[in-house]
C-alpha positions in Angstrom: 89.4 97.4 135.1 85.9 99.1 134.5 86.8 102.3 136.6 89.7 102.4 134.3 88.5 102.3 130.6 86.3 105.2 129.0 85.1 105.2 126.0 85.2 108.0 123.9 82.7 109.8 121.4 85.8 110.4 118.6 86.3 109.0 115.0 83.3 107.6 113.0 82.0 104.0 112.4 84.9 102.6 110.8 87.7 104.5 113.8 86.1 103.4 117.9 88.5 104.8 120.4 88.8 103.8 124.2 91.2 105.4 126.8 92.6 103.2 129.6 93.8 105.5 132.6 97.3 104.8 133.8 99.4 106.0 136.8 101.4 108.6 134.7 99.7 108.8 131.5 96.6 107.6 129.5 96.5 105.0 127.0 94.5 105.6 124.2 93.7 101.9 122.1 92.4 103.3 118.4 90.9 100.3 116.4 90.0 100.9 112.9 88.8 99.7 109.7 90.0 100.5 106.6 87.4 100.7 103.8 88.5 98.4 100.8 88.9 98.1 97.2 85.9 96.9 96.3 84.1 100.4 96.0 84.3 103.2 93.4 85.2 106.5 95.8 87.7 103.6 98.4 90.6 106.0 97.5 88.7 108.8 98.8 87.0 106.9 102.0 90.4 105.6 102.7 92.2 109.1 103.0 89.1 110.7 105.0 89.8 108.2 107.8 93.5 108.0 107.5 93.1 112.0 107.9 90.3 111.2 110.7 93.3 109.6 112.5 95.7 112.0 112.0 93.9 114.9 113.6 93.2 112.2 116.5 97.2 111.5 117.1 97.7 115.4 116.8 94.7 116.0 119.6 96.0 113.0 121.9 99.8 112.6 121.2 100.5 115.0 124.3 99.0 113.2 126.5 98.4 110.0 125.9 100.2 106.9 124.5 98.8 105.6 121.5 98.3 102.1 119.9 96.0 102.0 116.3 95.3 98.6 115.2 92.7 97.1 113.0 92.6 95.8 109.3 94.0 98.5 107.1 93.0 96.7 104.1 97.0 97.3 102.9 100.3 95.4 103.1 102.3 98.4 104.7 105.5 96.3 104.6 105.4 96.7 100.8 105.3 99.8 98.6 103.7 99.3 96.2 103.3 102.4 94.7 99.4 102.8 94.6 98.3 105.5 96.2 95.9 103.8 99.2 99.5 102.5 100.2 100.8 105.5 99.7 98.5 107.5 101.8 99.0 105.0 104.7 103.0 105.4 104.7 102.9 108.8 104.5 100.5 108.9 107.5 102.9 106.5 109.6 106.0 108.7 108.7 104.6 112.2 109.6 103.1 110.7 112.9 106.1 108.9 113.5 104.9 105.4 113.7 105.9 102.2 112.9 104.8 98.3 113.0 106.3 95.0 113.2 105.9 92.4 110.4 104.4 89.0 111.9 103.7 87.1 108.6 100.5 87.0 106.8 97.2 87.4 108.4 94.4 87.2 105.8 93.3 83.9 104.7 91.9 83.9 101.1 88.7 81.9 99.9 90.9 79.2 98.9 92.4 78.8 102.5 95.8 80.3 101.6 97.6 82.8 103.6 97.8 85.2 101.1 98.8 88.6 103.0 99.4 91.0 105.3 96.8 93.6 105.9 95.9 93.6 109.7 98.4 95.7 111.9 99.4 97.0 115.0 100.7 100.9 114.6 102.8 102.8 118.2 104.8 105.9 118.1 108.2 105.7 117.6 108.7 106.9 121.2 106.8 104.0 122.7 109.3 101.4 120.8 110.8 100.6 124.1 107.9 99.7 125.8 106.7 97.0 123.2 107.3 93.5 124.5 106.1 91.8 121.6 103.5 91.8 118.6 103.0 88.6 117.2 100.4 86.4 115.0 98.2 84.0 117.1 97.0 80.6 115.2 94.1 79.7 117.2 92.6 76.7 116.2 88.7 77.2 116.8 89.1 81.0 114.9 86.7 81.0 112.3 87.8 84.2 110.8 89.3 85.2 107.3 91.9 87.2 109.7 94.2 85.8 112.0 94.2 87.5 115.2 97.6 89.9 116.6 98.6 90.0 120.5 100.9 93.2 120.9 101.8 93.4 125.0 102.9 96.4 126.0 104.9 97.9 129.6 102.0 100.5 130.7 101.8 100.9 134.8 98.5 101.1 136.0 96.8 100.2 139.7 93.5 98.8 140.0 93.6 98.9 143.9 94.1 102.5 144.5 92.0 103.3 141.9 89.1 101.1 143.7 90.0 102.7 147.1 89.9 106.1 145.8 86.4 105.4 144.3 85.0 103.4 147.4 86.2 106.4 149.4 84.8 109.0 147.1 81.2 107.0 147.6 81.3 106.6 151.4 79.1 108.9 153.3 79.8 109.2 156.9 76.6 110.8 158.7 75.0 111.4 161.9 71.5 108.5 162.5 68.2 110.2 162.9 67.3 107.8 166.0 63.5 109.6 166.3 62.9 108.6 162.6 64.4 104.2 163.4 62.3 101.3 163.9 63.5 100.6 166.7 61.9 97.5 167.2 63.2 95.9 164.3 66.5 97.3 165.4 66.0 95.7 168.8 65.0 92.4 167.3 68.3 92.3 165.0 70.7 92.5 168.1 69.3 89.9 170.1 69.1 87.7 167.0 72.8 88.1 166.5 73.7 88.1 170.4 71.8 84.9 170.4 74.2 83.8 167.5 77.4 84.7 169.3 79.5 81.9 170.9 81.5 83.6 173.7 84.3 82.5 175.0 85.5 85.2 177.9 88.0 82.9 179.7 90.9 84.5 177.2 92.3 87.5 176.1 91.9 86.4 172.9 88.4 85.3 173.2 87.0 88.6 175.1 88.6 90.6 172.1 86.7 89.0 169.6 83.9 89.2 171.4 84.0 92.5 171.6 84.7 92.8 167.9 81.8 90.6 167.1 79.2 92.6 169.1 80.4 95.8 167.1 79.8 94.5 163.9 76.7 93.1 164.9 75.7 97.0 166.0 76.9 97.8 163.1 74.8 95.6 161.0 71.9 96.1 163.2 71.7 100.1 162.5 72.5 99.5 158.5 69.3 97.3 158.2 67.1 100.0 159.4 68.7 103.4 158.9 67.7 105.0 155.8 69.9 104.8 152.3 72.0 108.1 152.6 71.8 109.9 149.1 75.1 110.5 147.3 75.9 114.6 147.0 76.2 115.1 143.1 78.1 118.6 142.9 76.3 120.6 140.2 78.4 121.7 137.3 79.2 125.2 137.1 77.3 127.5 134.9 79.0 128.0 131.6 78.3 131.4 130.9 78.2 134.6 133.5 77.1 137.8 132.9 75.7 140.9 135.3 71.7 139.7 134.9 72.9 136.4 135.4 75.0 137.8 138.7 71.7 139.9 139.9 69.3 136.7 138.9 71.8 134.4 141.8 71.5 136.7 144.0 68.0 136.9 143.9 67.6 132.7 143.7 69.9 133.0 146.9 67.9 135.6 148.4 64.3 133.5 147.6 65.6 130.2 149.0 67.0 132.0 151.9 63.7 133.3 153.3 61.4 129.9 152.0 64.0 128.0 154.4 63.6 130.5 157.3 60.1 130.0 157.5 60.1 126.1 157.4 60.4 125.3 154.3 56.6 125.1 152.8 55.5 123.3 150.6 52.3 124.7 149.8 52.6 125.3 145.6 50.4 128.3 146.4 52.8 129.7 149.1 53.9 133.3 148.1 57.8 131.8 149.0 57.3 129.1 146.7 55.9 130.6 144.0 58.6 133.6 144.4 61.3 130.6 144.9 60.0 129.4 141.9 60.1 132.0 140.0 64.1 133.2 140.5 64.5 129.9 139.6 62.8 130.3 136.4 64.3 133.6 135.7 68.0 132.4 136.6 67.7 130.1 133.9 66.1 132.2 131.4 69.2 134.7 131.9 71.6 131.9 131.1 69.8 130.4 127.9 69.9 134.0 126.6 73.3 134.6 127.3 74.3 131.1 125.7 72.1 132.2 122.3 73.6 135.8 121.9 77.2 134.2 122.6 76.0 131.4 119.5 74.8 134.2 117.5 78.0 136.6 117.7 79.9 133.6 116.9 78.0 132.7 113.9 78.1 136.9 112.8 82.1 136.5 113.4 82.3 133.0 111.6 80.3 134.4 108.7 82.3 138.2 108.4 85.8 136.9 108.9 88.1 137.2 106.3 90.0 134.1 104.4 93.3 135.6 106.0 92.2 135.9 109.8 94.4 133.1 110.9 93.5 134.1 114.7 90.1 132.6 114.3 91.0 129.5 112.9 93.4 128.8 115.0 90.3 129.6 117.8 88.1 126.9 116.4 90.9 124.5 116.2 91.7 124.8 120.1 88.2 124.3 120.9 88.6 120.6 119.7 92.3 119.8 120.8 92.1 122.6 123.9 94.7 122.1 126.2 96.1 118.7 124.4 97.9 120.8 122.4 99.5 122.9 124.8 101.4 120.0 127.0 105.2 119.3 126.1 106.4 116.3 128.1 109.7 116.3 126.4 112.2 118.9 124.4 114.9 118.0 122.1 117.6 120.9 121.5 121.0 120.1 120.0 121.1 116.4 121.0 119.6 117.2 124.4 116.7 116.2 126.2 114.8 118.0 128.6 111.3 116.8 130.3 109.0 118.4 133.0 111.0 121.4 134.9 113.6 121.5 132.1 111.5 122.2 129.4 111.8 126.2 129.9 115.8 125.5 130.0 115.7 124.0 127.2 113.7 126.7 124.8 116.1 129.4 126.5 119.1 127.2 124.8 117.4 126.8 121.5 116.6 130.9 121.8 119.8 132.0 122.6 121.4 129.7 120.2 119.5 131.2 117.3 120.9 134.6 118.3 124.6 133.2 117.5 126.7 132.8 115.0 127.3 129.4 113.9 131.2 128.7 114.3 131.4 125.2 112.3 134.2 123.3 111.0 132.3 124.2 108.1 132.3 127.9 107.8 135.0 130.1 106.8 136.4 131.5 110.1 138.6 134.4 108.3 135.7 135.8 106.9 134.0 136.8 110.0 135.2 139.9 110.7 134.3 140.8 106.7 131.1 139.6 107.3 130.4 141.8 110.7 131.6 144.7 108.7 128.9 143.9 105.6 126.1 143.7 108.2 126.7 147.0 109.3 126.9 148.0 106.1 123.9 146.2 104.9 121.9 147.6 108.0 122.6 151.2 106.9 121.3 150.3 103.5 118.0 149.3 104.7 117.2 151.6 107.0 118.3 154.6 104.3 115.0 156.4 103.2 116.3 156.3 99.5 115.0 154.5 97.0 116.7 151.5 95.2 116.2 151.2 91.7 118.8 148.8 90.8 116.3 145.8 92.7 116.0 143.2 90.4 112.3 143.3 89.3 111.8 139.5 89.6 112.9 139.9 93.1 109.1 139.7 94.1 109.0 136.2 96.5 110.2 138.6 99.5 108.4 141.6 98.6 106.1 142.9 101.0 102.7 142.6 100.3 103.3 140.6 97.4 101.8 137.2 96.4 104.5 134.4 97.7 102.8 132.7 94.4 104.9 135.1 92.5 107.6 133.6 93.0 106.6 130.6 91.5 106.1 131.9 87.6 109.7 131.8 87.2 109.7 128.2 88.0 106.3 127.8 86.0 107.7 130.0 82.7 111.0 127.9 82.8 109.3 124.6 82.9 107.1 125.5 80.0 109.7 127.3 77.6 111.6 124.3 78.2 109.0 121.9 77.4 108.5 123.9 74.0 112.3 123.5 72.6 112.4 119.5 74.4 114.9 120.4 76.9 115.2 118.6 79.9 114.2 121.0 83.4 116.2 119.9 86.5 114.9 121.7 90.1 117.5 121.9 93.2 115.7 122.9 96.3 118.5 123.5 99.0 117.1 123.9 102.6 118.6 126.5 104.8 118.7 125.8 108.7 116.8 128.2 110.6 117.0 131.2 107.7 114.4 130.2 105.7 112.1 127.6 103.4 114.3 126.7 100.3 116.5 128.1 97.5 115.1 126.9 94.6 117.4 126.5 91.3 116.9 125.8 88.4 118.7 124.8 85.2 118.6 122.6 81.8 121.6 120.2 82.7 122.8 118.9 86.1 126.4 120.4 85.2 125.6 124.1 85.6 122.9 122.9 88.3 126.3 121.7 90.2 127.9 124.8 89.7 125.0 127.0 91.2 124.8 124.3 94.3 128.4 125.1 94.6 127.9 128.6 94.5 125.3 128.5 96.8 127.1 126.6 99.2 130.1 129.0 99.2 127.8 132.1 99.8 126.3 130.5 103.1 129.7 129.5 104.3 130.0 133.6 104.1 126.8 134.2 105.4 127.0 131.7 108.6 124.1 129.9 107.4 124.2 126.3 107.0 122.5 124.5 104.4 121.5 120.9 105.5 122.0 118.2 102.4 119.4 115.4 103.5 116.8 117.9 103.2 117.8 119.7 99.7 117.4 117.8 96.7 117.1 117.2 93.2 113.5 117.0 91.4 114.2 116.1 87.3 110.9 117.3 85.5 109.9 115.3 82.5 109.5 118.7 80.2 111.5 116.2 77.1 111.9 112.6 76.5 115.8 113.1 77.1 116.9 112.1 80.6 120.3 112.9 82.3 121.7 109.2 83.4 124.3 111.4 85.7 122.2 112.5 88.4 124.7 112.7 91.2 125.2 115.8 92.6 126.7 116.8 95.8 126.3 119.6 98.7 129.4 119.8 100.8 130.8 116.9 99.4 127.2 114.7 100.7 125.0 113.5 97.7 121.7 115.0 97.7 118.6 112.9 97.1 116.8 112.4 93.7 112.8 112.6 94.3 110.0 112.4 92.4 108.3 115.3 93.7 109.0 118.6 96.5 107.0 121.0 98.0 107.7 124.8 96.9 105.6 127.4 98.6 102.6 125.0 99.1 102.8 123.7 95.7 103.9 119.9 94.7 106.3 120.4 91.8 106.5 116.4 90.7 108.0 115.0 88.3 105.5 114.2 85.5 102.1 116.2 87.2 102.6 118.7 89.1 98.8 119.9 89.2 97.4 116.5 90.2 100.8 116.7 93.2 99.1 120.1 94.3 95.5 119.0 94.2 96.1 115.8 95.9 98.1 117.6 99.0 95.2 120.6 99.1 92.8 118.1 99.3 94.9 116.3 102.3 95.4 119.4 103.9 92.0 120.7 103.4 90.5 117.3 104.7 92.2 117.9 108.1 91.0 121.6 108.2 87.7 120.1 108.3 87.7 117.8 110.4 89.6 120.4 113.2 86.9 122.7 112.7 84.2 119.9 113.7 84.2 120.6 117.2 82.8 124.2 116.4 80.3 122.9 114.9 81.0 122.1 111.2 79.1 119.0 111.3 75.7 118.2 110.0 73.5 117.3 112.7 73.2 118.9 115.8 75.7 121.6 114.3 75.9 124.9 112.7 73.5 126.2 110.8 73.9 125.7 107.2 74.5 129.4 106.2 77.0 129.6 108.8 78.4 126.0 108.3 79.0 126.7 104.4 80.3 130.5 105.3 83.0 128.5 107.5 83.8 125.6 104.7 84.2 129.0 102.1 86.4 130.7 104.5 89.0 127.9 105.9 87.9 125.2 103.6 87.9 125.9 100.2 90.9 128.3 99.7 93.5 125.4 101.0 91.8 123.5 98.1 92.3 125.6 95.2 95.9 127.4 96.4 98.7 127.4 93.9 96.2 126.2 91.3 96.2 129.6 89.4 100.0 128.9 88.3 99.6 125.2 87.6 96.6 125.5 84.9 94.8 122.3 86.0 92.5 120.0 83.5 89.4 119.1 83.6 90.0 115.9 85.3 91.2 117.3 88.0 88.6 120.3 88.3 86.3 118.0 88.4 87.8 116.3 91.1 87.7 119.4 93.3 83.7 120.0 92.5 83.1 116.2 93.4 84.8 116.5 97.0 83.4 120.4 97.2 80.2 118.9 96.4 80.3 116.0 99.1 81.8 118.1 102.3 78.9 120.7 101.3 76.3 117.6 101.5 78.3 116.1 104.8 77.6 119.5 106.6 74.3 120.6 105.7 73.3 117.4 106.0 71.8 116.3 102.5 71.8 113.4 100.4 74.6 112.7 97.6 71.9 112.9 95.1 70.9 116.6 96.3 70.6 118.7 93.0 73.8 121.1 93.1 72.1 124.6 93.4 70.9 124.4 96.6 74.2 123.8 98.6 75.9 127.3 96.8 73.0 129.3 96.7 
């Protein structure tokens, strides 16, 4: 199993990763521990490993088959509303993952079982292949935790594996007799002939014999040829330039002529010395060629602009490289297509984009009326004139207009409604493959109805379809009055009540919205930072710190503060956005917490 399992350098001292190599895929076995409660900042440490382990499933879900288990510190069977539970649950249901229950595994002081905090997490995919998790009760365990056995179906062969690694060792090469003892080679063939007991009256017996001689030739030359050394292929130089092409062909050209004139070994040998000294030059050309390529990276880290999303997504790929890229398995309209279907399966999804949706649910007689509007709309766009009768609030799909725009209507409705105690009720209807949400708005859920209604008709038209189990209802606690009637329909199908949606990157929640917002840039902005560590943006042995802060102010600390211009936060929450600013800047320059605050901005 050794030439199976690799450890790898991913995570931090709380996640430890290994990767078992299988016949068809890789397993890779994620053990964690969750910090506790016991700590002031455990929310905090909590969500940076939780988001630690997300950008881990995102790098590895392609291509390898993932288990997580450990003590999470939470009962994820239960929700209980706090946000460490939280944080975990909404981890499991973005990565798709889920867990069996097996009782309670923590034993208090007082020798009770009193709960469940130790799990075994696996993708939603890899359901089927889970025999079993269950609780051992081992008697001699003299842990606080019982111990969980999950056993999995994962093929994997240990033979070939060996064979292909016994092969890759053996060296097959012609003996130097001139350079043997022969003696001692002598002496170990009449020592092994004097062994033998031949019995040449068989078939049988005058085969073995044979055999047995061999082997002791064999053994005979083994004992005093010399060890052949293993051939270690050199890695390829990383960088290639023309000096570094002209600098080869020099080395080439050096060790050619030392070797035609018998290899000297003479240090003061002009061959050497100019042997030497391509060598030295060869390298030279490389380590300046790896430098210049750091520096222009560092000029282009430090000059891009916040919107340059081309970068970004550079640096990202340098950690999950070519993990990202592999799709194993394509789902298109209840269909699924692996390996040489995948490319089938995008041309369906393409081509069925480019259609109009004939549903039971649309109004076939208005097709024709519609074909007729698009024409008529097209001719309307692309007319040179100006159109003053656009609404002016129309801004959301303006170009080159803040999408945050669109939000002040929301924003101004809340806030006049908050002022005359009304109650605010949002409806977020999500449109299929035309775009994010329609947001509505109104002070009752009667009219609200109405304008779902309306909207619902108008897509029908359109041949858009609007999908009810993703649009729903978010009351906004803007007056102590609440609506007891809540239930309102899309196409006949309730729509969901929630305590808080997204709306153009913000949260709008129920009772905060700010602290929403702040909690999901912070999220978001966690797992920007930790894709961005394989660039470099880490403390030691990473960027420098004028580049590493230039990178955290680029990528960093925009998805922090976005939408927080609308939402007015307090001082609570600002200060909760300096305290994490002021630990990632400490994390990558490398400083202490107590560090005075001037010197990270400066």
């Amino acid at each position: 199993m050794d030439s199976l399992i690799t450890t790898l350098d991913i995570g931090n001292e709380r996640i430890q990763c290994v990767e078992v190599r299988g016949d068809k895929k890789k397993l890779l076995l994620v053990s964690v521990y969750l910090p506790c409660r016991g700590s002031n900042n455990n929310i905090s440490e909590l969500q940076e490993c939780v988001d630690i382990l997300y950008e881990i499933v995102q790098s590895f879900s392609g291509t390898h088959c993932i288990l997580v288990g450990g003590d999470f510190n939470e009962n994820i069977f239960i929700k209980s509303g706090l946000t460490r539970n939280q944080y975990i649950l909404d981890f499991m249901e973005e990565c798709k993952f889920s867990a069996k229950e097996v009782g309670k595994t923590f034993i208090h002081s007082n020798g009770v079982d009193s709960t469940a905090i130790d799990h075994i997490l696996y993708p939603d995919l890899l359901q089927d292949d889970i025999l079993y998790v269950k609780k051992l009760d081992i008697i001699n365990n003299v842990s606080d935790h019982y111990p969980i056995k999950a056993e999995i179906n994962f093929e994997f062969s240990i033979g070939s594996n060996e064979l292909k690694s016994s092969k890759r060792g053996k060296i097959y090469c012609k003996v130097n007799w001139d350079k043997l003892d022969k003696d001692k080679y002598q002496e170990s063939i009449e020592k092994g002939i004097d062994a033998l007991k031949l019995d040449l009256n068989t078939t049988d017996g005058i085969s073995d014999a044979f055999s047995n001689i061999n082997n002791i030739i064999d053994s005979a030359t083994k004992s005093v040829a010399p060890a052949h050394k293993a051939f270690r292929k050199r890695p390829k130089l990383k960088v290639m330039n023309e000096n570094i092409d002209h600098a080869i062909k020099a080395k080439k050209q050096a060790h050619a002529l030392w070797k035609f004139q018998g290899r000297p070994a003479d240090p003061c040998n002009e061959l050497v010395i100019n042997k030497k000294q391509t060598t030295y030059e060869l390298r030279k050309q490389c380590r300046n060629e790896i430098a210049q390529r750091r520096i222009n990276d560092r000029e282009e880290i430090i000059q891009v602009r916040v919107m340059d999303k081309k970068l970004f997504h550079k640096l990202i790929s340098r950690q999950r490289g070519k993990l990202g890229k592999l799709i194993d398995e394509l789902h298109v309209n209840q269909s699924s297509y692996s390996e040489t279907n995948i490319l089938e399966g995008w041309r369906i999804h393409f081509s069925n984009l480019a259609k109009k949706s004939n549903t039971s649910k649309f109004d076939i007689q208005y097709l024709d009326t519609v074909d007729s509007e698009y024409e008529h709309i097209i001719k309307i766009c692309t007319d040179e004139r100006e159109h003053n009768q656009q609404n002016p609030l129309q801004r959301g799909f303006t170009e080159n207009s803040a999408p945050l725009i669109a939000t002040l209507m929301i924003d101004e409705f809340e806030r006049e409604n908050k002022d005359l105690k009304k109650t605010t009720i949002l409806g977020m209807l999500d449109a299929k493959s035309a775009f994010d949400v329609v947001p509505l708005v109104s002070d009752n859920p009667y009219n609200l109805q109405a304008m779902v209604n309306i909207a619902s008709d108008y897509s029908k038209r359109e041949g858009y379809h609007l999908q009810p189990t993703k649009s729903v209802i978010l009351p906004v606690k803007t007056s102590n009055r609440l609506f007891d009637d809540m239930d309102l329909d899309l196409n006949g199908e309730l729509m969901p009540v929630v305590d808080k949606t997204p709306h153009i990157g913000i949260q709008r929640a129920f009772k905060d919205s700010a602290s929403a917002t702040i909690e999901e840039n912070l999220k978001k902005a966690r797992r920007s930072l930790y894709s961005l560590m394989a660039s470099g943006l880490h403390g030691e042995n990473g960027l420098d710190p004028v580049t590493a802060i230039s990178l955290v102010k680029t990528y960093i600390i925009p998805v922090m503060l976005y939408g927080l211009e609308t939402l007015l936060p307090n001082g609570k929450n600002l200060d909760l956005i300096m305290e994490v600013i002021f630990r990632r800047n400490n994390n990558v320059v490398t400083s202490k917490v107590s560090s005075a605050l001037p010197p990270i901005f400066q």
